[in-house]
Wavefront OBJ file of the C-alpha trace (Angstrom):
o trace
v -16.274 -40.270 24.818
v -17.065 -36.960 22.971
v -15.404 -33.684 25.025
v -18.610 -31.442 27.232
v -16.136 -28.492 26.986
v -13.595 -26.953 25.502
v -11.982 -23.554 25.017
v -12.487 -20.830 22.248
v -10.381 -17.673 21.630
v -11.896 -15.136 19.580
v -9.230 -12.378 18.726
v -10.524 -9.053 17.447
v -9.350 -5.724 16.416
v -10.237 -4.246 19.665
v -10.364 -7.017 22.127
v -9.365 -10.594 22.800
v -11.556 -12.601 24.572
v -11.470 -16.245 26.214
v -14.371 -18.890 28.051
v -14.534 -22.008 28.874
v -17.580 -23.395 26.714
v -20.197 -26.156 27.103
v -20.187 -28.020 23.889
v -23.759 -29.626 24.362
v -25.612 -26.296 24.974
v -23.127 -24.039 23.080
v -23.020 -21.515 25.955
v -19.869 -20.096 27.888
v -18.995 -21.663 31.319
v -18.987 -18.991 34.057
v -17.687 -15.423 32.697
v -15.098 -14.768 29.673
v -12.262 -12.648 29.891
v -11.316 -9.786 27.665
v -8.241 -7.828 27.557
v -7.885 -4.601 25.218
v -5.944 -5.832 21.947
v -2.468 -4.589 22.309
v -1.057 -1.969 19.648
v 0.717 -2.724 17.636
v -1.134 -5.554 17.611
v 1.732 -8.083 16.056
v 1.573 -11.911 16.376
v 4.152 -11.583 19.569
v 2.246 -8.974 21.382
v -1.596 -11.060 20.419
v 0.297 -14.330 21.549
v 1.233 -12.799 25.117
v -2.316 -12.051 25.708
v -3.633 -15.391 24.647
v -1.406 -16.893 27.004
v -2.621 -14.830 29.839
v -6.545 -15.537 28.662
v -5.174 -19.426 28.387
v -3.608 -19.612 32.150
v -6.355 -17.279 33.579
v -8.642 -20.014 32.934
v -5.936 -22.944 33.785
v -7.114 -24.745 31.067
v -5.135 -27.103 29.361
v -6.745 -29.192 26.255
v -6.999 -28.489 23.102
v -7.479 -24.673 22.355
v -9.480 -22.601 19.476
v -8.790 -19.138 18.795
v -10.280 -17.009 15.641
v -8.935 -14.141 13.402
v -9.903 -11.268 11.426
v -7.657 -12.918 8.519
v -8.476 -15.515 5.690
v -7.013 -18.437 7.512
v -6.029 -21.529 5.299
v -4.204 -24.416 6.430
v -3.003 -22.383 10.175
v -1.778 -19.429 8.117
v -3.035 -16.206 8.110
v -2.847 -14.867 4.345
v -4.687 -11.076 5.265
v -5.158 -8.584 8.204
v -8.229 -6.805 8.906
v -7.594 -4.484 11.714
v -4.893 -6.179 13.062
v -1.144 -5.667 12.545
v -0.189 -6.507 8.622
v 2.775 -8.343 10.049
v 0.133 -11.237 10.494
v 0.330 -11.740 6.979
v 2.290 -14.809 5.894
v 2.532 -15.603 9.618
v 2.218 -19.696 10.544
v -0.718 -18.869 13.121
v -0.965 -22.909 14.342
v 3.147 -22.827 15.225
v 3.128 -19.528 16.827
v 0.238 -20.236 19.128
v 1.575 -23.469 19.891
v 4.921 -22.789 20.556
v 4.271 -20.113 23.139
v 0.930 -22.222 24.662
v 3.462 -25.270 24.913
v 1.155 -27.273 23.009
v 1.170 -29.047 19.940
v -0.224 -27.866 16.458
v -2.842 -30.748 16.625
v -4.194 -28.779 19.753
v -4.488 -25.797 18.226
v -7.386 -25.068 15.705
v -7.349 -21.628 13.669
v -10.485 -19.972 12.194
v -11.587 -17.337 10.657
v -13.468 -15.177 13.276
v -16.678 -14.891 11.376
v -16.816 -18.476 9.841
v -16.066 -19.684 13.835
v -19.103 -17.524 14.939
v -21.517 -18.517 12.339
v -20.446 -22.442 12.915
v -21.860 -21.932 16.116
v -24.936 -20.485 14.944
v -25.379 -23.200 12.545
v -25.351 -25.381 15.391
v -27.183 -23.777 17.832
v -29.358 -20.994 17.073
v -32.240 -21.201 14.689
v -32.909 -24.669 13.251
v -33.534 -22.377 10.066
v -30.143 -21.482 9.298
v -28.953 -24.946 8.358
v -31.596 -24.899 5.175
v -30.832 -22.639 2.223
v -27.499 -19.989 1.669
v -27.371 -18.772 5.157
v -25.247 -15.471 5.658
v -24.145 -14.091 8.866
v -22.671 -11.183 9.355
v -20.405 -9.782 12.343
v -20.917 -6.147 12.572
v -17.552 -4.901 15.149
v -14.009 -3.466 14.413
v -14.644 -4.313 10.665
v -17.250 -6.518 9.117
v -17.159 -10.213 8.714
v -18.714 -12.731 6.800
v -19.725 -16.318 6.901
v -21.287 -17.698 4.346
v -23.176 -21.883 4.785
v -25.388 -23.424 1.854
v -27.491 -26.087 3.588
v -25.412 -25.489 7.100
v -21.819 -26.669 5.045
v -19.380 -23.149 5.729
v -17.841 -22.012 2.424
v -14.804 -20.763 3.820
v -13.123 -17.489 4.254
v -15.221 -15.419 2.472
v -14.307 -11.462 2.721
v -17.793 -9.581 2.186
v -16.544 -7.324 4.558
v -14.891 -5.595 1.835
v -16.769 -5.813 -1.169
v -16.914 -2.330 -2.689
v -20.186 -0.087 -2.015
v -20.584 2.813 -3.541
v -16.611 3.367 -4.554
v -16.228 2.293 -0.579
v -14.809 -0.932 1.409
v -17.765 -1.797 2.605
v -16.745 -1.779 6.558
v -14.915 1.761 5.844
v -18.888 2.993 5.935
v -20.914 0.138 7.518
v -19.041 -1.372 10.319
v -20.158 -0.935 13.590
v -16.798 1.191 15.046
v -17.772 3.402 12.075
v -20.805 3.957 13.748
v -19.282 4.921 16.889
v -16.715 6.686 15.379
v -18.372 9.103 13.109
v -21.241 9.498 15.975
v -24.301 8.082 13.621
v -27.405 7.541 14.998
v -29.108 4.016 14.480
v -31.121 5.348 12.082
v -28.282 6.632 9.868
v -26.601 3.585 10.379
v -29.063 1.456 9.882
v -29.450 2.836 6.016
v -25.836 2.371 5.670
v -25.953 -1.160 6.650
v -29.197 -1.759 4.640
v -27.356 -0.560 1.154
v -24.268 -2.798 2.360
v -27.245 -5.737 2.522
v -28.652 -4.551 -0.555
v -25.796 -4.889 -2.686
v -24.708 -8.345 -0.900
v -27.914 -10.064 -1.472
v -27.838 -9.301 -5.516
v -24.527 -10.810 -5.857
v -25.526 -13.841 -3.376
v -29.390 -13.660 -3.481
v -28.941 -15.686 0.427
v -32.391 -16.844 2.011
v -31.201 -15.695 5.127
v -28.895 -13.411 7.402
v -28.165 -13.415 10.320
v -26.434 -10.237 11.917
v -23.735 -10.292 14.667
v -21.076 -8.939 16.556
v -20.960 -6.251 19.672
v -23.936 -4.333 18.479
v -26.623 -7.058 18.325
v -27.040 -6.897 21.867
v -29.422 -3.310 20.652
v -30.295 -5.071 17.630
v -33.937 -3.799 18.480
v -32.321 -0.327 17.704
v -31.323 -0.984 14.233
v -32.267 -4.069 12.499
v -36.154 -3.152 12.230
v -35.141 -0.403 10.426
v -33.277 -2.520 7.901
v -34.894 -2.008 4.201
v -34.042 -5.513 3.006
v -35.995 -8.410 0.920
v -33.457 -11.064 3.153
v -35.191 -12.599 6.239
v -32.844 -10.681 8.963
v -32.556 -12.913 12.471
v -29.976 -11.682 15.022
v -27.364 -13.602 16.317
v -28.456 -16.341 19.210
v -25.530 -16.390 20.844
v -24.406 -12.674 19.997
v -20.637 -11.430 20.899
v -19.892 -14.768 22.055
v -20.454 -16.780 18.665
v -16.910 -17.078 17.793
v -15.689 -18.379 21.378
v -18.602 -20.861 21.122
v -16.985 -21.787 17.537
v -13.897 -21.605 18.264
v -13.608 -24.092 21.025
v -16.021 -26.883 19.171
v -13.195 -26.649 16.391
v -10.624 -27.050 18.668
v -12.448 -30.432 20.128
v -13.162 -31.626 16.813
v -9.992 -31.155 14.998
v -11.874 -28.322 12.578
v -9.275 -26.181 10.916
v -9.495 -24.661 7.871
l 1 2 3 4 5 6 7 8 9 10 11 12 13 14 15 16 17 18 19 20 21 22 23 24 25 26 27 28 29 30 31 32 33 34 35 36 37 38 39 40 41 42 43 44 45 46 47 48 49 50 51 52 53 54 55 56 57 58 59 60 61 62 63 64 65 66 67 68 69 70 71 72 73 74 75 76 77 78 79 80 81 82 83 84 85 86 87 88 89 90 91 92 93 94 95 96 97 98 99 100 101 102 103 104 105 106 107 108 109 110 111 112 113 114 115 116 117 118 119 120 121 122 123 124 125 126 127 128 129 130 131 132 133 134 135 136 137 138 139 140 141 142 143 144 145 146 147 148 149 150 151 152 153 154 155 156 157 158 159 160 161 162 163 164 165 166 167 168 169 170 171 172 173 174 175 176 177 178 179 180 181 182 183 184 185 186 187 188 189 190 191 192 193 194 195 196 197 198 199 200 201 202 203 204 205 206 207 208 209 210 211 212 213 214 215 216 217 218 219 220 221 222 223 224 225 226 227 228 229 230 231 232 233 234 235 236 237 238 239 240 241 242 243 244 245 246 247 248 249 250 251 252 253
């Protein structure tokens, strides 16, 4: 009998957040919890508050949880916004040692390849045709790239140079905040990052992501691209949706 629910993680540089998940409609069960990423935030101090997320929720099955990191085989190998003592760290053991599970229970992902799984799934019947691209626009910038809805993982256009820039440095969405831009501003900053994506990639489709496509009406009409632009069906919560669908059907990359 295939799982209804499971559990999905997503860990980000500014908050970690945790829902119980119906598998069949790919939306979150009740409300999610989010606690502020601790700082420094190193494995130990990111492991305490995924045990608090885990027992808040008194779940105990198998468990996904996502990372701003290239993610092969349960190891982290880079960290984007999180604490570079990530690097080289054994992800699966760490989370499974202090959740008292076992590695097979635990499924690691990218956080960008676990959000666009689940809009490969369950948003538009479009994205699983083609080079789909999605794009999560938060702490950084993340990237998911699918050719004919099969992930190609741990891609890193996040940080492809623009303009003698890493491309989140000027396009991210805290940059936005940070540096007080208007949408408008923004928006052109995010269209060049597009621009010079889709001549390396030439995608038939993106799909854009993260915190700030809940105001996606705010920015992406004003996106100058020749890409087909759709926002994010299940916004923010993407990469919990992912997340716990990988943990239910042994997905790890």
């Amino acid at each position: 009998m295939t799982a209804t629910r499971g559990f999905g993680i997503d860990i980000g540089g500014s908050g970690i957040k945790g829902a119980l998940v119906d598998l069949e409609k790919g939306a979150l069960i009740g409300d999610r919890l989010r606690i502020d990423t601790p700082q420094p935030s190193t494995p130990e101090a990111i492991a305490d508050v995924v045990l608090k997320v885990v027992r808040h929720f008194d779940w105990d099955g198998p468990v996904g949880i996502t990372l701003p990191a290239v993610i092969k085989k349960g190891f982290a190998h880079t960290a984007a916004n999180i604490d570079p003592k990530w690097i080289g760290t054994d992800a699966d053991a760490l989370f499974a040692d202090v959740l008292g599970r076992s590695t097979d229970d635990i499924a690691m992902l990218n956080d960008a390849d676990a959000a666009g799984m689940a809009e490969i799934r369950f948003g538009d019947p479009a994205a699983r045709h083609g080079v789909t691209t999605l794009l999560t626009f938060g702490t950084g910038i993340g990237s998911a790239v699918f050719q004919d809805g099969k992930l190609v993982p741990n891609t890193e256009f996040g940080h492809l140079e623009v303009d003698g820039h890493d491309a989140e440095k000027r396009a991210a969405a805290s940059v936005k905040d940070n540096e007080g831009l208007s949408y408008p501003h923004w928006a052109k900053r995010v269209s060049r990052y597009l621009n010079v994506l889709e001549n390396l990639i030439w995608p038939d489709l993106f799909i854009v992501g993260g915190g700030v496509s809940k105001k996606s009406e705010r920015w992406v009409p004003l996106l100058e691209v020749r890409t087909k632009v759709l926002v994010a069906s299940l916004q923010n919560n993407a990469g919990i949706v992912g997340a716990a669908a990988a943990a239910v059907e042994g997905i790890e990359h």
